[in-house]
N, C-alpha and C positions, 0 to 999 in steps of 0.2 A: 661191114665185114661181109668177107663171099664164104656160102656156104659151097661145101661139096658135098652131095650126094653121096649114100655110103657110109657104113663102117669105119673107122679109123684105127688102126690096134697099135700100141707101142712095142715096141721090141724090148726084151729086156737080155738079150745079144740076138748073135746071128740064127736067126729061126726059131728062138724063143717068142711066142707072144703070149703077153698079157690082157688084162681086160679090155675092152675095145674102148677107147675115148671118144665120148660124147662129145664133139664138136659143139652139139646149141648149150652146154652147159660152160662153154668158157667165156671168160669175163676179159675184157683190158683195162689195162692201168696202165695212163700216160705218162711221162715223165717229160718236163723240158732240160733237165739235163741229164748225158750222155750213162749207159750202165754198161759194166764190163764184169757177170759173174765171176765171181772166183772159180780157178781153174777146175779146183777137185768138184765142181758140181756140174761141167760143162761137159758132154757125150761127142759134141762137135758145132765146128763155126764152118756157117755158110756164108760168102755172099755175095749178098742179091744183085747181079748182075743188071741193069738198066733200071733200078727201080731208086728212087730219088727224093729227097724229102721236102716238102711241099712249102712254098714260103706263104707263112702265115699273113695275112691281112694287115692283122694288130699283136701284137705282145711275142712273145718269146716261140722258135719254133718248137715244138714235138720233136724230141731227140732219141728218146725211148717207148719202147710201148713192151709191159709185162704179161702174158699170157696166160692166164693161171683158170683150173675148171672152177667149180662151186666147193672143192672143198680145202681150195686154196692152194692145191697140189700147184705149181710152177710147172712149166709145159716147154714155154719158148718166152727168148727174149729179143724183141728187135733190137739194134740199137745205130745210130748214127754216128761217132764218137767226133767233138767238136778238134779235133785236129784231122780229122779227115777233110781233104783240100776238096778232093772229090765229090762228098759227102754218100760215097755208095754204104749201102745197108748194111750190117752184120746180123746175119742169124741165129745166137749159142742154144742150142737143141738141148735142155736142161736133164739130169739124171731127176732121179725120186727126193724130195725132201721134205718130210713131217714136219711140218707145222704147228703140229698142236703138240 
């Protein structure tokens, strides 16, 4: 993972911020098959222009990867989805979801 230097703050709209998110507290969770959140928790999709998913050596590739901090909060979700020809990245920039 690359870190960035800095503060990070979520928006909770336009010019609203919340607490800042700790970057070295997030965790991934991989997936070899593809994730597509459900609408109502997705704030927006990005995607990731030039960046490509890596062919594995041996076994199944990494087709998602789950972003979430230490307390399980969801943050971001990569995902590849296996009917993509292409196979460019989708970014869903996740809203707040309690967990516990």
């Amino acid at each position: 993972m690359i870190g960035i230097p800095g503060p990070s703050h979520a928006l909770d709209g336009p010019g609203e911020a919340r607490e800042p998110l700790d970057r070295s507290s997030l965790n991934i969770r991989l997936s070899s098959k593809a994730i597509r959140p459900p609408d109502d928790l997705v704030k927006k999709v990005v995607v990731l222009q030039g960046i490509r998913v890596a062919r594995p050596l041996t076994g199944d590739p990494t087709r998602a990867a789950i972003l979430e901090d230490d307390t399980r909060r969801r943050v971001l979700v990569l995902s590849a989805p296996q009917d993509n020809t292409d196979e460019q990245i989708l970014a869903y920039v996740l809203d707040d979801l309690n967990l516990e």
